[in-house]
MIDOSE-1310 file (N, C-alpha, C; in nm, 2 decimals, decimal comma, always signed):
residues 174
xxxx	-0,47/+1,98/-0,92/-0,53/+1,86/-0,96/-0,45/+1,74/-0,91; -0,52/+1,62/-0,86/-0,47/+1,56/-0,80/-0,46/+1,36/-0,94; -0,33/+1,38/-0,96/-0,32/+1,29/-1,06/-0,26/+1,18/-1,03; -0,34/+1,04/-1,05/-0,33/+0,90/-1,05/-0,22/+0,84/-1,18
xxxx	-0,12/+0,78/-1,13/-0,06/+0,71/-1,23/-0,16/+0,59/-1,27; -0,16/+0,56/-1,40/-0,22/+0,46/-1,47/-0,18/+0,30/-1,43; -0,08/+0,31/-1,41/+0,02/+0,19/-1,40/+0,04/+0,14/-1,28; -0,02/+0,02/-1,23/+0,02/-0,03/-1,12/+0,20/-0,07/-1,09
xxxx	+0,22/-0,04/-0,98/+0,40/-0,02/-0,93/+0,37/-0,15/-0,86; +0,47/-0,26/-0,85/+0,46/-0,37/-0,73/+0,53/-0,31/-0,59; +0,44/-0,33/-0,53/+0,49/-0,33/-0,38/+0,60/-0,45/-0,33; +0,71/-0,45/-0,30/+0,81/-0,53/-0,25/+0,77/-0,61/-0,14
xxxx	+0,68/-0,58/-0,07/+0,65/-0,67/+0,05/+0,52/-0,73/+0,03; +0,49/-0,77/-0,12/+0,40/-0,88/-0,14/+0,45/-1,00/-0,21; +0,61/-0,99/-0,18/+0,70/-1,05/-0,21/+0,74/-1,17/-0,14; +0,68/-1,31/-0,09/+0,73/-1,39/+0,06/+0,77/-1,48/-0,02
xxxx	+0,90/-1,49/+0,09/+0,99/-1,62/+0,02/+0,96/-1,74/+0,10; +0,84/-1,83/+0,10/+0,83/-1,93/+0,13/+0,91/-1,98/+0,23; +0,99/-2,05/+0,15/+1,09/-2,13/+0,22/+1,26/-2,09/+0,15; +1,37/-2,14/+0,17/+1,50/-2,14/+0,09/+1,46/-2,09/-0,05
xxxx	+1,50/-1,96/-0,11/+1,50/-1,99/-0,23/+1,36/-2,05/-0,33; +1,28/-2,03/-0,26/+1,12/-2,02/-0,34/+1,03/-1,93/-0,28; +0,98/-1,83/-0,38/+0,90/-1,72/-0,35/+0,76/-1,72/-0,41; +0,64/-1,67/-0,38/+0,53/-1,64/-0,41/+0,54/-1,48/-0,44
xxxx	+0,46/-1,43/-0,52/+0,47/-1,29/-0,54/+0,31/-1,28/-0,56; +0,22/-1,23/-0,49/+0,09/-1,16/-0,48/+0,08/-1,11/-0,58; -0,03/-1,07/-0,63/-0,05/-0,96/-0,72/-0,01/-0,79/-0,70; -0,01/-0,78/-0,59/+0,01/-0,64/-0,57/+0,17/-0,65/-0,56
xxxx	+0,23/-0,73/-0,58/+0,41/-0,74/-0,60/+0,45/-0,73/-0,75; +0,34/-0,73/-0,81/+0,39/-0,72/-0,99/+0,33/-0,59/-1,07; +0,39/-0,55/-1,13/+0,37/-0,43/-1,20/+0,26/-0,46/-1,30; +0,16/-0,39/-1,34/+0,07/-0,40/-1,44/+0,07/-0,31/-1,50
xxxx	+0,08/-0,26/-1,61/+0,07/-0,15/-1,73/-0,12/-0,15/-1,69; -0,14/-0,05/-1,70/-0,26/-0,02/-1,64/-0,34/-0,08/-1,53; -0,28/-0,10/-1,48/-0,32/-0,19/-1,35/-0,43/-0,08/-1,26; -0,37/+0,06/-1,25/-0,44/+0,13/-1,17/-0,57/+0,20/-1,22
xxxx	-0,59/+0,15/-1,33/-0,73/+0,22/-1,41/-0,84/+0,15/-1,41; -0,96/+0,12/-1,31/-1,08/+0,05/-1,32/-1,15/-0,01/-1,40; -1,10/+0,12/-1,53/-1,21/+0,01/-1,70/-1,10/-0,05/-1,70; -0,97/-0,14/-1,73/-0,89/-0,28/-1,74/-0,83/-0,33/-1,64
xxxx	-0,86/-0,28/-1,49/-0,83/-0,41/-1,41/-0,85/-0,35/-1,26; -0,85/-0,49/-1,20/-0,89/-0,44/-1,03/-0,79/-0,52/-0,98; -0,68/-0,46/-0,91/-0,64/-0,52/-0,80/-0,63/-0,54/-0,69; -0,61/-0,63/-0,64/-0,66/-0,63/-0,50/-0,50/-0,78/-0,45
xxxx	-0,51/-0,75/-0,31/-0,39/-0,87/-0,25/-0,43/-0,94/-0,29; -0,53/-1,03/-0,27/-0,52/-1,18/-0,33/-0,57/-1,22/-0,54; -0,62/-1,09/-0,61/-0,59/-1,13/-0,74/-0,66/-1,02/-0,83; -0,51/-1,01/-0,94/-0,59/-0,89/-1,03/-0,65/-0,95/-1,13
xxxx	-0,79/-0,90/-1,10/-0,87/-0,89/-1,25/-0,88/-0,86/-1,35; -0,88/-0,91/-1,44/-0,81/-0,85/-1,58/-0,98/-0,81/-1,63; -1,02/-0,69/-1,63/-1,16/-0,65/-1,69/-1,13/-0,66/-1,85; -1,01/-0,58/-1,92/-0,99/-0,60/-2,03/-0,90/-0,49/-2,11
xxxx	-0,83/-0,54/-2,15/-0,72/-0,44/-2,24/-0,69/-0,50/-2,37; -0,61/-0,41/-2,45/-0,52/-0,48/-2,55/-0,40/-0,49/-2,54; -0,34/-0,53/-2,45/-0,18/-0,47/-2,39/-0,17/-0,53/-2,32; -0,14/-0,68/-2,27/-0,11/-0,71/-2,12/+0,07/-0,74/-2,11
xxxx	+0,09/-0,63/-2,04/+0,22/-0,63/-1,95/+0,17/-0,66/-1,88; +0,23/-0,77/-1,77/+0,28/-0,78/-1,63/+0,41/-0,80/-1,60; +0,48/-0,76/-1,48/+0,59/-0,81/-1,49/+0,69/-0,79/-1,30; +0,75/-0,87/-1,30/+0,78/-0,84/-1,18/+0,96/-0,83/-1,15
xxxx	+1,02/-0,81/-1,06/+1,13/-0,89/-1,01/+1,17/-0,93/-0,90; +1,25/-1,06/-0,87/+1,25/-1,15/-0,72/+1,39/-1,08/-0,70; +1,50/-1,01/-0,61/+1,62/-0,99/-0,57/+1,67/-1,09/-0,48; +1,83/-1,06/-0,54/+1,94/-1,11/-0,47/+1,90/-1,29/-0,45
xxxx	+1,88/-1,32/-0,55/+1,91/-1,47/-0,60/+2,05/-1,51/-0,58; +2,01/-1,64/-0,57/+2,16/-1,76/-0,53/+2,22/-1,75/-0,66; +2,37/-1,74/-0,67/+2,41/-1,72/-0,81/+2,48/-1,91/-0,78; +2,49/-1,97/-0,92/+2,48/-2,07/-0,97/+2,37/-2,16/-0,96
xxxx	+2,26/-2,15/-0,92/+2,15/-2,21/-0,94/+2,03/-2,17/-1,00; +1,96/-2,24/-1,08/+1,82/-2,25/-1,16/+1,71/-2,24/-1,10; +1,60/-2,17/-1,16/+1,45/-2,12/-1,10/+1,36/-2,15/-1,17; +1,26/-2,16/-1,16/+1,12/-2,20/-1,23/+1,03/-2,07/-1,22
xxxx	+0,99/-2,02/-1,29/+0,88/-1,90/-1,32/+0,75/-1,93/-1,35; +0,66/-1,96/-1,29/+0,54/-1,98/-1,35/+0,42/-1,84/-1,31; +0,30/-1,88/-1,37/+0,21/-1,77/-1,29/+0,08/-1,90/-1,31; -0,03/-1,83/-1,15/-0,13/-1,89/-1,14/-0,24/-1,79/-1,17
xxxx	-0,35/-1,85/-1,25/-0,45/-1,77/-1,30/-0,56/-1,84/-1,30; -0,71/-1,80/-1,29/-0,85/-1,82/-1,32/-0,87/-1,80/-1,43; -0,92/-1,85/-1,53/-0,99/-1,79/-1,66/-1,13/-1,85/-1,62; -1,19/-1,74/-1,66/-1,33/-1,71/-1,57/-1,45/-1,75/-1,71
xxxx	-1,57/-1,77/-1,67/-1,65/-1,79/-1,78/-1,68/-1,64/-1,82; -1,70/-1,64/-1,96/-1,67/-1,58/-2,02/-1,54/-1,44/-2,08; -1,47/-1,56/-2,06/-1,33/-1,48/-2,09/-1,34/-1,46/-2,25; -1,24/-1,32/-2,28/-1,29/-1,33/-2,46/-1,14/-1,30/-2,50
xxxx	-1,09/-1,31/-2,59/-1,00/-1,24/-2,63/-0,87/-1,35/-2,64; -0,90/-1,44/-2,61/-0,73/-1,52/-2,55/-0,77/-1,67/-2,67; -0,85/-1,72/-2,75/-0,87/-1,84/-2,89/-0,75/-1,75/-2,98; -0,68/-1,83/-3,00/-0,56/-1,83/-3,12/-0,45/-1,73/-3,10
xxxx	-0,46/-1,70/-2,96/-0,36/-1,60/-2,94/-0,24/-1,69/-2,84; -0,13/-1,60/-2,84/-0,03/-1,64/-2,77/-0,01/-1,55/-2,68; +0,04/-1,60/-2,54/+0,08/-1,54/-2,44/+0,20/-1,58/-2,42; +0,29/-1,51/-2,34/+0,42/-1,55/-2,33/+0,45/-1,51/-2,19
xxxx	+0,54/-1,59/-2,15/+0,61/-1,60/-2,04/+0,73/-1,60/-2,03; +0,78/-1,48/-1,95/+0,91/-1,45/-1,99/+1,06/-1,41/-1,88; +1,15/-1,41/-1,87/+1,24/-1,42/-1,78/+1,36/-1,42/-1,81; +1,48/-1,35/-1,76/+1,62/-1,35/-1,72/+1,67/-1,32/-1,64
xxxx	+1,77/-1,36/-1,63/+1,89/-1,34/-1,55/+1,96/-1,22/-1,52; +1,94/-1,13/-1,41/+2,03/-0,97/-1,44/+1,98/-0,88/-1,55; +1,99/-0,78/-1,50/+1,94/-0,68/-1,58/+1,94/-0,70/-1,76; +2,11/-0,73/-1,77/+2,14/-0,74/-1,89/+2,13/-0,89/-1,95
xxxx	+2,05/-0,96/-1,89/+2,05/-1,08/-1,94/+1,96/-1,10/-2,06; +1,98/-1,20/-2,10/+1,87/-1,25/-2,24/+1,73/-1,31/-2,16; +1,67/-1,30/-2,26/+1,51/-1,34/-2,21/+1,51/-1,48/-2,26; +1,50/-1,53/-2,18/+1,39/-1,69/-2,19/+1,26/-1,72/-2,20
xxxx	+1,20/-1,79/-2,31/+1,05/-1,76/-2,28/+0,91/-1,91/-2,33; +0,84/-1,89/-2,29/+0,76/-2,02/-2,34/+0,62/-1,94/-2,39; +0,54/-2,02/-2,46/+0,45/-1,97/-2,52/+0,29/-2,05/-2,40; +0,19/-2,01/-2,41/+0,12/-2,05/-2,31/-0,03/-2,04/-2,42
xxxx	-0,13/-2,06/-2,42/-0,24/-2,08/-2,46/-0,36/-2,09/-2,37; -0,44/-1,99/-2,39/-0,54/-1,98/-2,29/-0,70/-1,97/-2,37; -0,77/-2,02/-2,29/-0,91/-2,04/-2,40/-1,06/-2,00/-2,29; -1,16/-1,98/-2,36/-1,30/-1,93/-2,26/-1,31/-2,11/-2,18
xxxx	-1,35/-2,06/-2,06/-1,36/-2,16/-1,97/-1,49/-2,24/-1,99; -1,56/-2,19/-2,05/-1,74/-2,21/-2,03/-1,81/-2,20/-1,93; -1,88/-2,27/-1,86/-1,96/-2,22/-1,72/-1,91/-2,22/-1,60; -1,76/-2,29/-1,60/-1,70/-2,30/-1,44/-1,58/-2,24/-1,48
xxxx	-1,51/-2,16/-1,39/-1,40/-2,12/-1,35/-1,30/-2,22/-1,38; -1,20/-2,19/-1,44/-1,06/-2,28/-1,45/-0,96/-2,26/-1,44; -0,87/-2,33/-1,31/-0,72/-2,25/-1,25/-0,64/-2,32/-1,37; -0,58/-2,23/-1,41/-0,47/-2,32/-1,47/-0,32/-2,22/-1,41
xxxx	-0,21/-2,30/-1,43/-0,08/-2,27/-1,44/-0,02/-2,28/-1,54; +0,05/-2,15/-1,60/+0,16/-2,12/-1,72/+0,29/-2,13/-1,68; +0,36/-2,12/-1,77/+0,38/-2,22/-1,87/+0,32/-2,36/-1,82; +0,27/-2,46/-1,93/+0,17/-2,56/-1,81/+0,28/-2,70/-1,86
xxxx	+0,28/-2,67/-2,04/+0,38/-2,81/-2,09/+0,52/-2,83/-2,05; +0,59/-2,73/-2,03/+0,71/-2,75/-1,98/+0,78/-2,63/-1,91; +0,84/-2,63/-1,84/+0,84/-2,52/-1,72/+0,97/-2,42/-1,81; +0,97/-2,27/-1,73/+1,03/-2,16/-1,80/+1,15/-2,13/-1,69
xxxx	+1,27/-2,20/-1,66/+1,37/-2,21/-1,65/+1,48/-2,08/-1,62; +1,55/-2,07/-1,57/+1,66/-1,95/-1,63/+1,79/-1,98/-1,49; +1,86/-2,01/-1,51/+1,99/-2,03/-1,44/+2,07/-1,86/-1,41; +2,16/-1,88/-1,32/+2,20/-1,77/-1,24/+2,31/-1,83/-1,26
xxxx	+2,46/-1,75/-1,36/+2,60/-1,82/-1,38/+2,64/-1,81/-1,20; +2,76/-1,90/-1,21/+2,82/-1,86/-1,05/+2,91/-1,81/-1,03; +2,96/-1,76/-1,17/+3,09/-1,63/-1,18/+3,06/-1,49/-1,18; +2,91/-1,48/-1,20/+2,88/-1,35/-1,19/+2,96/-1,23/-1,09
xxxx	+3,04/-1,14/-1,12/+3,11/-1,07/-1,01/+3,02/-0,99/-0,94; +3,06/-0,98/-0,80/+2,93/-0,90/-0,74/+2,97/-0,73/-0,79; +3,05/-0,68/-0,84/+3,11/-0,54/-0,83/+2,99/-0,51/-0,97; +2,95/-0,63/-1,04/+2,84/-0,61/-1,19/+2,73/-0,51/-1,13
xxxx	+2,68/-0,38/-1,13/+2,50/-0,41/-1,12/+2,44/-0,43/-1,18; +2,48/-0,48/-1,34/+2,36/-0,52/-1,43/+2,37/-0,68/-1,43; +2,46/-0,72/-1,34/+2,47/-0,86/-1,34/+2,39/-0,91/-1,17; +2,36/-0,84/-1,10/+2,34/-0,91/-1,00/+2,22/-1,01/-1,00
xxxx	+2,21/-1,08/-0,91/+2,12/-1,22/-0,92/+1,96/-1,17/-0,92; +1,94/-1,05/-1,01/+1,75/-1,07/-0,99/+1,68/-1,09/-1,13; +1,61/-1,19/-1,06/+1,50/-1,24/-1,18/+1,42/-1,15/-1,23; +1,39/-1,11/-1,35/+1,31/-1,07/-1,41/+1,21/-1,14/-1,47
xxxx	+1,12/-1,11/-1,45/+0,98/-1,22/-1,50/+0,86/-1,11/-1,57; +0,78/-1,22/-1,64/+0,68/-1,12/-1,72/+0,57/-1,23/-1,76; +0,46/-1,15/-1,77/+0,35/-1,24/-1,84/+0,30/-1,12/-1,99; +0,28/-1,15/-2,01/+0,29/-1,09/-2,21/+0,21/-1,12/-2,32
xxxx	+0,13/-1,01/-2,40/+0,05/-1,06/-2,48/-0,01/-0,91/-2,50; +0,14/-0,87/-2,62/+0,12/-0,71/-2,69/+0,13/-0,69/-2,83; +0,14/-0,85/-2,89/+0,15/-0,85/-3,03/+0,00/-0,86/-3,14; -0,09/-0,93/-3,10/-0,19/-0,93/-3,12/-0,31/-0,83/-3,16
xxxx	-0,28/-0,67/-3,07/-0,40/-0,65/-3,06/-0,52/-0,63/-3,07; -0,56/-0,77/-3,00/-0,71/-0,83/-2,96/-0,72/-0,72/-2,81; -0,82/-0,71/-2,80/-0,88/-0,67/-2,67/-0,94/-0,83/-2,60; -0,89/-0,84/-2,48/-0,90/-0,95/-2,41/-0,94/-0,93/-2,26
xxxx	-1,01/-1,01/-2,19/-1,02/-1,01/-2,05/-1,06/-1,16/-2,00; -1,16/-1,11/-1,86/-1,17/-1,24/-1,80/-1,07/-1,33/-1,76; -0,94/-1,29/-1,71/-0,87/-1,41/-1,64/-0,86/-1,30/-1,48; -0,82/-1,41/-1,39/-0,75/-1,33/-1,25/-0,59/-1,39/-1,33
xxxx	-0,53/-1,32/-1,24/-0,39/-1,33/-1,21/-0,38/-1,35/-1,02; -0,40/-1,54/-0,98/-0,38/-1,54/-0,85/-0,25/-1,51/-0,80; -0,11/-1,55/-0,85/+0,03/-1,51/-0,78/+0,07/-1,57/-0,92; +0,23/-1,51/-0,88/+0,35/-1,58/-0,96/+0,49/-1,66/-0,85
xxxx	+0,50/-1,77/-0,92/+0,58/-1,85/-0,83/+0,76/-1,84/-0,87; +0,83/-1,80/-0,81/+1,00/-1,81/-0,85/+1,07/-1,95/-0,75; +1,07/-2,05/-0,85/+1,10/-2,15/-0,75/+1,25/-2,20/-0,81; +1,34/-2,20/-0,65/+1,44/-2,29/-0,70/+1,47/-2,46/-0,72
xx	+1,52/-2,47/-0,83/+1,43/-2,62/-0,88/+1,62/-2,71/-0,90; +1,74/-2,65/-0,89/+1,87/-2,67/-0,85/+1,98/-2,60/-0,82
């Protein structure tokens, strides 16, 4: 019997670093907790469709970051007309530093678009940050410079859909 993992795995080479230290990450570069299952989502290179779950993991990681400098994490998304599931809920946006680092996070708010499509960008009020110390020793491997990022929304369980996931951005911002 020939058996499909459920879970979408990110491919590392939908990974492009722009320019110095700012990267785009495609959808097929981020991990989805059921990403690979048709009834809650379709992915595709340019954007996963969220059909609908109660469980949204996403999550990715950028390597071998500049140690002493700060990054910005955001993600770009559609919320599509008739999106359901996301009125009075929190989504979170989330990120550290090295394996063993602490999470940073911002809360995000997303709502039904009504008849047109609406890009928005999360965190949208104030950006989700995480600095890279510059003592970090390289001989650490739970310290080395990769970002961990996540988009999140497992506390609730509401069943939700209707948004894309167009990319997530790791930008160096100092």
């Amino acid at each position: 019997m020939n058996f499909k993992k459920p879970h979408h795995t990110a491919d590392q080479n939908a990974i492009e670093e722009k320019d110095a230290d700012n990267y785009t990450i495609k959808p097929t570069g981020l991990n989805i907790v059921w990403g690979n299952d048709p009834r809650y989502w379709k992915v595709t290179e340019t954007k996963a469709e969220l059909i609908q779950v109660s469980w949204l993991e996403v999550s990715g990681v950028v390597k071998s970051l500049r140690k002493g400098k700060k990054y910005k994490v955001e993600f770009e998304l559609n919320v599509k007309p008739g999106a359901f599931g996301w009125d009075e809920t929190q989504v979170l946006v989330m990120a550290k530093a090295g394996k063993s680092g602490s999470y940073s996070f911002k809360v995000a708010k997303l709502s039904a678009s009504g008849s047109e499509v609406r890009h928005v960008t999360i965190p949208s009020s104030e950006p989700l940050e995480v600095s890279f110390p510059a003592g970090i020793p390289d001989s650490d491997a739970n310290q080395q410079p990769n970002l961990y990022f996540g988009l999140y929304e497992v506390w609730s369980g509401k069943w939700k859909g209707g948004i894309e996931i167009i990319k997530a951005n790791v930008t160096c911002i100092d």
